[in-house]
C-alpha positions as CSV (number, residue, x, y, z in Angstrom):
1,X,-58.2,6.0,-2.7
2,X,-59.7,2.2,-2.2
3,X,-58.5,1.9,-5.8
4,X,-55.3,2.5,-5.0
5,X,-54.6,0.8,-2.0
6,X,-56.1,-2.3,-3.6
7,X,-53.5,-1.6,-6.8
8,X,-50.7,-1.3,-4.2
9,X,-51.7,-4.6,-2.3
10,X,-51.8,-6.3,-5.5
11,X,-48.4,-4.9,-6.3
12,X,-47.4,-6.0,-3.2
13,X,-48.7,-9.3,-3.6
14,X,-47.4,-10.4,-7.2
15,X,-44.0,-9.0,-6.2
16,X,-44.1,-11.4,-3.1
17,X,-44.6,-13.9,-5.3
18,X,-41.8,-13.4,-7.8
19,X,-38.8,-12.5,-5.2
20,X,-40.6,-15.9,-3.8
21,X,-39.4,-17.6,-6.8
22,X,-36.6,-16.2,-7.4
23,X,-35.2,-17.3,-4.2
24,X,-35.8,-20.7,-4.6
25,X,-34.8,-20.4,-8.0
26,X,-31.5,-19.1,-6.9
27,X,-31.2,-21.8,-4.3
28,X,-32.0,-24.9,-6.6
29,X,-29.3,-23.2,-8.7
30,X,-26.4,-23.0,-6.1
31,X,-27.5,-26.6,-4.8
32,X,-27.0,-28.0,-8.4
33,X,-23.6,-25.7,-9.1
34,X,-22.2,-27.3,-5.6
35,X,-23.4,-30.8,-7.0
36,X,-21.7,-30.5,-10.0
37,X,-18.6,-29.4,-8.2
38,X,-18.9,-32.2,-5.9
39,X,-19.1,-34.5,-8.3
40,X,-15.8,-33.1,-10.7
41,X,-13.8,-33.5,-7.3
42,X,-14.7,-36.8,-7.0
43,X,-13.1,-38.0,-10.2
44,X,-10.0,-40.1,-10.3
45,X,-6.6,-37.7,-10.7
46,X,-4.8,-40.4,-12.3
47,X,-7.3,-41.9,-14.8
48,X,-6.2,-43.2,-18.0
49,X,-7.8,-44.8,-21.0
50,X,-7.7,-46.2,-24.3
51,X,-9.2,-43.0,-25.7
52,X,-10.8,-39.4,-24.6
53,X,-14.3,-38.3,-26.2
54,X,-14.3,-34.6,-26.1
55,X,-18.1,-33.4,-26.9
56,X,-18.4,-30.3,-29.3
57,X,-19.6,-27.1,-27.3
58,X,-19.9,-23.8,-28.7
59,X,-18.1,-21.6,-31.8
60,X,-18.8,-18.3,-33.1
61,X,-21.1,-17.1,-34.7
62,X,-20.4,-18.0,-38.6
63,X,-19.2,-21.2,-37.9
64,X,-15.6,-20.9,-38.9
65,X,-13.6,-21.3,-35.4
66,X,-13.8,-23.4,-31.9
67,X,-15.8,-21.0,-29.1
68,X,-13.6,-20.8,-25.9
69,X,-15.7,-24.0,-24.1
70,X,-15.0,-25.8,-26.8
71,X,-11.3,-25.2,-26.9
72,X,-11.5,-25.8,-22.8
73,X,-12.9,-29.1,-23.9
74,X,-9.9,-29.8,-26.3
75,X,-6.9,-28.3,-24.2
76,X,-8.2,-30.7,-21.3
77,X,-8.0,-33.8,-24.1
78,X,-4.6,-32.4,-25.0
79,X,-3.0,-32.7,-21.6
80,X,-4.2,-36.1,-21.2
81,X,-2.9,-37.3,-24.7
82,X,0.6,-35.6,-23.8
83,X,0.6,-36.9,-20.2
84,X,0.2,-40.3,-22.4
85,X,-2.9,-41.4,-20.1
86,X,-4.9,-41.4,-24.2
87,X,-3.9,-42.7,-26.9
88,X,-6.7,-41.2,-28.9
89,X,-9.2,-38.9,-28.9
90,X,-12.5,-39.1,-30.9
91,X,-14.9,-35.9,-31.3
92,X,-18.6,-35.9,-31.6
93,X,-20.9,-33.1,-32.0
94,X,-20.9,-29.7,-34.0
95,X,-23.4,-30.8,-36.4
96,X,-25.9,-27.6,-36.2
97,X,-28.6,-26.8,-39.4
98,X,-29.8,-24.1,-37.7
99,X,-26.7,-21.8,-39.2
100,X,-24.6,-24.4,-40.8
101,X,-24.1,-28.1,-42.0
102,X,-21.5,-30.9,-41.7
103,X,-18.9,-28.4,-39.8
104,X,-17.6,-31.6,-36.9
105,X,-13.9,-31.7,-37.9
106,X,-13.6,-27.8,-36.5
107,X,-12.2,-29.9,-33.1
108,X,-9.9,-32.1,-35.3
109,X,-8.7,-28.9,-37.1
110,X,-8.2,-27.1,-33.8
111,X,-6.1,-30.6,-32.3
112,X,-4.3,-30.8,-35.4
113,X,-3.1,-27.4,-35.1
114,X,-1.8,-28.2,-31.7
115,X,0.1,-31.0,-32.7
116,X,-1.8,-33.9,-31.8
117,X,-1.2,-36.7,-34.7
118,X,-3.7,-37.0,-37.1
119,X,-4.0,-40.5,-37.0
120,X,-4.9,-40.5,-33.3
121,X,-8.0,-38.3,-34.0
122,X,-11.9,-39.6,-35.0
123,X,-15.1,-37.4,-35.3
124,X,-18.1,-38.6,-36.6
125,X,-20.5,-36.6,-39.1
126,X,-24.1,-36.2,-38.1
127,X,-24.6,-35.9,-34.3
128,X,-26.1,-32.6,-33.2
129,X,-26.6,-32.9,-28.8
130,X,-26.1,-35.2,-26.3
131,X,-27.9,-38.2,-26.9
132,X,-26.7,-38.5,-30.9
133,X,-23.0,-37.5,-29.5
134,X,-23.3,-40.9,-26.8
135,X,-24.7,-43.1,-30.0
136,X,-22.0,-42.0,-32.5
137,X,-19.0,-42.0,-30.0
138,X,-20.3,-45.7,-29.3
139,X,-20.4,-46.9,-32.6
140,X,-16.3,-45.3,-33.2
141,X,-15.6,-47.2,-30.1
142,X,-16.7,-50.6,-30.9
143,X,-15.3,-50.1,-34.2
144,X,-11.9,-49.6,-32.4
145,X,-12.3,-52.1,-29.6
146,X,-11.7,-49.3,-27.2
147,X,-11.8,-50.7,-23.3
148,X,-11.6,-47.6,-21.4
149,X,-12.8,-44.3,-22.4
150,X,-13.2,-40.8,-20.6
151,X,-15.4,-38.4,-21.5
152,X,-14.3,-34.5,-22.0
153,X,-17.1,-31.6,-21.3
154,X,-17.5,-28.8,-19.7
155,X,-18.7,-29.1,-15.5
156,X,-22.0,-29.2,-16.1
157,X,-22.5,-31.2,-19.3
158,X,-19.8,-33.6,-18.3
159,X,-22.3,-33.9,-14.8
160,X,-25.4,-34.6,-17.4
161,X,-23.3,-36.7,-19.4
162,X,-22.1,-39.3,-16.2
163,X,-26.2,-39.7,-15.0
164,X,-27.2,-40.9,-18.8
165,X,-24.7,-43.9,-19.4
166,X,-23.9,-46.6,-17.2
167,X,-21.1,-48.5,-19.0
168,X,-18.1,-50.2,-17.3
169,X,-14.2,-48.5,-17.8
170,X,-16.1,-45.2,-18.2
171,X,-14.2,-42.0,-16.8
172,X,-15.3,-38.2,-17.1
173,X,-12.8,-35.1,-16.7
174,X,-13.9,-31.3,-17.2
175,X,-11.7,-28.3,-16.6
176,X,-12.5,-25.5,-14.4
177,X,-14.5,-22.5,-14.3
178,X,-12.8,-19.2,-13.9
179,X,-15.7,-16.9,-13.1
180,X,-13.9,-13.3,-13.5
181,X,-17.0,-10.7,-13.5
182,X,-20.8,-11.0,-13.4
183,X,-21.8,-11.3,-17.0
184,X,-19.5,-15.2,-16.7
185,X,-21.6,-15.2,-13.9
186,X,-24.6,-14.7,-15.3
187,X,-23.7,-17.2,-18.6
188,X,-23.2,-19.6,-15.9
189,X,-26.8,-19.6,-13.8
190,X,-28.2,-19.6,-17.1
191,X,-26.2,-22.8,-18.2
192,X,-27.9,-24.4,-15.7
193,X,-31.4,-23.7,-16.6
194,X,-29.9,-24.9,-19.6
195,X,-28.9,-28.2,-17.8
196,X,-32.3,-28.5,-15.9
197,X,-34.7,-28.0,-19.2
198,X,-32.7,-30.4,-20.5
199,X,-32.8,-33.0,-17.6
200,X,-37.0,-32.8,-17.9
201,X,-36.8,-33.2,-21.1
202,X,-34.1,-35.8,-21.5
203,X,-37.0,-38.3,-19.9
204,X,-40.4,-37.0,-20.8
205,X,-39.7,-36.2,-24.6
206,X,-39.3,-37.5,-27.8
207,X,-36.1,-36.2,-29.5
208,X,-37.3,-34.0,-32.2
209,X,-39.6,-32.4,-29.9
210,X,-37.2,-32.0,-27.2
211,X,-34.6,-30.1,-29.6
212,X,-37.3,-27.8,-30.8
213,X,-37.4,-26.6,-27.0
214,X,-34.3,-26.0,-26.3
215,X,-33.9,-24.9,-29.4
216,X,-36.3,-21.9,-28.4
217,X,-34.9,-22.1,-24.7
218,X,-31.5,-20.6,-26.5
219,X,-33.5,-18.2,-28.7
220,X,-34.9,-16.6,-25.3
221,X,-31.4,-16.6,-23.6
222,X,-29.8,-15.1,-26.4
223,X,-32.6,-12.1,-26.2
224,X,-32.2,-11.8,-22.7
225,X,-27.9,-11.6,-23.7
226,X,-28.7,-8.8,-25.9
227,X,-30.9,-7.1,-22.8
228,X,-28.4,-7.4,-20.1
């Protein structure tokens, strides 16, 4: 009977503990989420620019099409280039040799297809997350003598994005989030995990290392996918 009760108080105990956790993990979470909202709403309305930088963000599975952030990346770099406040747009990212290589132009294609002129579009080859995507969209915008550039992501990259460059004439838009059911919602408190191992990271790592980690941070998330 001692046995028990001890059991049950350790039960107790750990499970204090978690739901502990869990609330402050769930409160660090909506503080961050109401940040990152804070901050989209305090971007200029009427911003323009010599050219858009639309970073790459997901696509399915074999590689062949835009995912639906990505084409919320795009359509937001659209409506600026047909409101005429771009004149081009450049696309970095998509370079993944985890399932396949040299696959960057799928956001050119998916522009193209929408009617945006060739000639207005750039994407460079090789960078594969954040901090390669900032290098190779600089060197396209030197090579251009671009002045003024906004950035295209989704909410809470495009919030990661603004805290790791400082350069002048430098402009960031998003689009919004339209959370219909709790698996979005789920996708979403996750993304921000997502967004805080990747803030530790960003300053305490060494590149390679820090892509191995989140590498196997999105092998976990995609278990716990398949779970819930």
């Amino acid at each position: 009977m001692q046995r028990i009760q001890s059991e049950i108080k350790g039960f107790l105990f750990f499970t204090g503990i978690f739901l502990f956790v869990l609330i402050l993990d769930v409160a660090a979470v909506y503080f961050y989420y109401h940040q990152v909202l804070s901050f989209v709403r305090g971007q200029q309305e009427n911003m323009r620019g010599d050219a858009a930088v639309i970073f790459f963000g997901d696509y399915d599975e074999d590689g062949r099409i835009l995912g639906q952030d990505s084409r919320n990346r795009a359509n937001k770099a659209m409506t600026l280039y047909r409101e005429k406040k771009i004149r081009k747009i450049i696309c970095v990212g998509g370079y993944d040799y985890r399932y396949w290589k040299g696959k960057p132009h799928l956001m050119k294609n998916y522009l193209v297809e929408n009617h945006i002129l060739p000639n207005d579009i750039f994407y460079d080859s090789s960078s594969y997350n954040t901090i390669t995507n900032l290098l190779e969209a600089q060197k396209i915008i030197s090579r251009f003598n671009f002045d003024t550039v906004i950035n295209i992501s989704s909410p809470l990259h495009i919030y990661r994005i603004s805290g790791m460059i400082d350069i002048p004439n430098t402009y960031y838009a998003t689009y919004s989030y339209n959370l219909k059911n709790l698996q979005e919602y789920w996708a979403l408190y996750k993304d921000i995990h997502h967004e805080f191992v990747s803030q530790i990271l960003n300053r305490i790592l060494k590149d390679e290392i820090r892509n191995k980690i989140v590498f196997f941070y999105g092998f976990i998330s995609n278990q716990l996918d398949k779970i819930f």
